[in-house]
C-alpha positions, -999 to +999 in steps of 0.1 A: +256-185+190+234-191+221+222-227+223+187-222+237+169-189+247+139-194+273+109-171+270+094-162+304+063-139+302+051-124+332+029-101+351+024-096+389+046-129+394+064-120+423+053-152+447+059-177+416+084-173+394+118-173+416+113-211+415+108-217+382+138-196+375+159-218+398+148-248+380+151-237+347+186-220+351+197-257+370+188-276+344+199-255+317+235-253+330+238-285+330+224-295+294+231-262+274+266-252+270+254-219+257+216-202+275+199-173+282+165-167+301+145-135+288+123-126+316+095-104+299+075-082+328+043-072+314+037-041+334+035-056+366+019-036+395+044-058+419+079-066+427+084-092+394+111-070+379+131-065+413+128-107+418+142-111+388+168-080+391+181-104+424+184-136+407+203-120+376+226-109+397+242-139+407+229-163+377+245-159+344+223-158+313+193-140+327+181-105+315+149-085+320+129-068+295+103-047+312+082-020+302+047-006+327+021-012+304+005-046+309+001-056+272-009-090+273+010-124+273+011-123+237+027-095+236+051-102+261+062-134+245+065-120+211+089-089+225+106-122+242+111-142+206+117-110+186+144-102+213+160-136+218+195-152+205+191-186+206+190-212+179+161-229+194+135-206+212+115-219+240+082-202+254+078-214+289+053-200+316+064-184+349+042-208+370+070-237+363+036-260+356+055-276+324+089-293+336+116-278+319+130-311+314+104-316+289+122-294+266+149-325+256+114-344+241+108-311+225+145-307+212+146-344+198+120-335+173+137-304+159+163-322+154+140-348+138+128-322+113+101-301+130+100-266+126+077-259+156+069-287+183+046-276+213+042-294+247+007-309+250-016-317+284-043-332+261-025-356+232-032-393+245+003-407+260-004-434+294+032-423+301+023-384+308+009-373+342-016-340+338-025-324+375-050-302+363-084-290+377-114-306+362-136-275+349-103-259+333-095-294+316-135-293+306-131-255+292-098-260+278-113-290+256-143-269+249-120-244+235-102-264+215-128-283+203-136-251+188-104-244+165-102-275+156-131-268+137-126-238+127-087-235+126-061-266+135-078-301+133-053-323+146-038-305+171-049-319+206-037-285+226-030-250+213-025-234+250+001-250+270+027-227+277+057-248+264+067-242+229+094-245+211+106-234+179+137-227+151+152-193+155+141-184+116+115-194+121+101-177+153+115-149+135+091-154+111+061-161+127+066-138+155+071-107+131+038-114+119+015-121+153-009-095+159-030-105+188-018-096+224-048-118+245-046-154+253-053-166+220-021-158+204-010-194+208-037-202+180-027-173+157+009-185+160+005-218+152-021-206+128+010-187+110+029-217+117+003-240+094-004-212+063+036-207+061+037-247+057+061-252+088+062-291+105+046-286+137+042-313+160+029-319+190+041-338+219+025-345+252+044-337+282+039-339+320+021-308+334+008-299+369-015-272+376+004-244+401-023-217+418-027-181+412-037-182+374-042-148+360-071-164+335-103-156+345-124-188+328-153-165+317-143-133+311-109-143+290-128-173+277-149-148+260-123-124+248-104-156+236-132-165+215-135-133+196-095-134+191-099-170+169-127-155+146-099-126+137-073-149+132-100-170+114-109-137+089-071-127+084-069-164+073-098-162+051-079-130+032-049-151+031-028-122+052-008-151+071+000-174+040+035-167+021+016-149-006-009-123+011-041-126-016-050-085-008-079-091-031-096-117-007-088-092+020-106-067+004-134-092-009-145-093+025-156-058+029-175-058-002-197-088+000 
C-alpha cells in the first residue's frame, strides 16, 4: 500500500508547476518510503499535460490524469481522491504556495486521531509566516466570515489548498461532493462535519505565488451561491449518514 498520494489539480499551469513538482517529489522521496503524485489537468488550453509527461518520465511515482474539458478544481481534485492509492491523501495546489513540508504537521495529527486536518493561513500561530496580498487576505476573511455563520464556526480557513485526509475517509466524502467551483473546500468539509469525522485545523506557512486563476469578483460571486447549495442540501440532511428525504422534499413544499 502506497504511503501518501499527492493531489495536484491543474489547469493552464505550464509556467508553475514544474517546481512544485520538484519540490514535492524531493521531499517525498526522502520521507515516504512508498508515494505517488496524481497530477489532475483540467482541460488545459496549454502545455500542463506535456510538463508533466517530461517530469514523469524520469521521476518515479508521478501519473497524469487528463481529460479537455475544464471542469473546475473541484472536480479535478475529486477525480484525484477518487483515483488515488494512498493511505493518507493530500490535496496540494500546483502554485507550490503551501510548503510541502507542512504535510509532517498535517500527518502528526492523523496519527493523533484526526480524520481530516487542513492547512490554515488564517488560525492564529506567531510561529507561521503568511505572504499574502492584502485585499485577498481581506476577501478571503469576508468569505469565511460568511460560513462560519452559516456553515463551519470554528474553522479559521476553509480554502487553503493543503488538505489532508484518511483514505476511507476521502473515499467517503469525495463520493459524495457535488460541486465543481471554488467552494468545494466548504462542501467537503461540510461532509466532513455531518458524517461526524475529527477535522482539525492547523496553521501552516504559506506564500502567495502570481498568476492565480481566481478572479476576486466574478468567482467570489459564483462561490457565494455554491455555500447556500451546500447550505440547502444540509438543511434536507442529504450529507448526514442518514439522508432525511422528507426534509428534502419539505423544502419544495413550503
Amino acid at each position: 500500500m502506497i504511503d501518501l498520494s499527492v493531489i495536484i489539480p491543474a489547469y493552464n499551469e505550464e509556467l508553475r508547476i514544474l517546481p512544485t513538482l520538484e519540490s514535492v517529489h524531493a521531499f517525498l522521496s526522502g520521507h515516504f518510503p512508498r508515494f505517488e503524485i496524481i497530477v489532475v489537468n483540467d482541460g488545459s488550453k496549454d502545455a500542463t499535460s506535456q510538463v508533466v509527461t517530461d517530469f514523469a518520465r524520469h521521476h518515479e511515482g508521478v501519473r497524469l490524469i487528463t481529460y479537455d474539458v475544464n471542469k473546475g478544481k473541484g472536480y479535478a481534485v475529486r477525480t484525484g481522491m477518487l483515483a488515488a492509492d494512498g493511505n493518507l491523501i493530500l490535496m496540494n495546489d500546483a502554485d507550490g504556495s503551501s510548503p510541502i513540508q507542512e504535510v509532517m504537521r498535517l500527518k502528526e495529527a492523523v496519527l493523533s486521531g484526526a480524520d481530516v486536518v487542513i492547512g490554515s493561513r488564517a488560525k492564529p500561530d506567531p510561529q507561521r509566516v503568511v505572504k499574502a496580498l492584502a485585499y485577498r487576505t481581506y476577501m478571503g476573511n469576508t468569505f469565511n466570515r460568511i460560513v462560519q455563520s452559516l456553515l463551519l464556526p470554528g474553522i479559521y480557513d476553509t480554502q487553503c489548498g493543503f488538505k489532508l485526509f484518511k483514505r476511507p475517509v476521502a473515499q467517503d466524502i469525495f463520493s459524495r461532493a457535488r460541486i465543481n467551483g471554488y467552494a468545494f473546500d466548504v462542501e467537503v468539509l461540510y461532509i466532513a462535519k455531518c458524517r461526524n469525522y475529527k477535522i482539525v485545523e492547523i496553521a501552516i506557512d504559506w506564500t502567495n505565488v502570481g498568476g492565480s486563476k481566481v478572479n476576486v469578483l466574478i468567482d467570489s460571486v459564483k462561490m457565494l451561491f455554491q455555500v447556500i447549495k451546500v447550505k440547502l442540501n444540509g438543511m434536507a440532511s442529504l450529507h448526514s449518514k442518514s439522508p432525511n428525504v422528507k426534509a428534502f422534499f419539505s423544502m419544495f413544499l413550503r
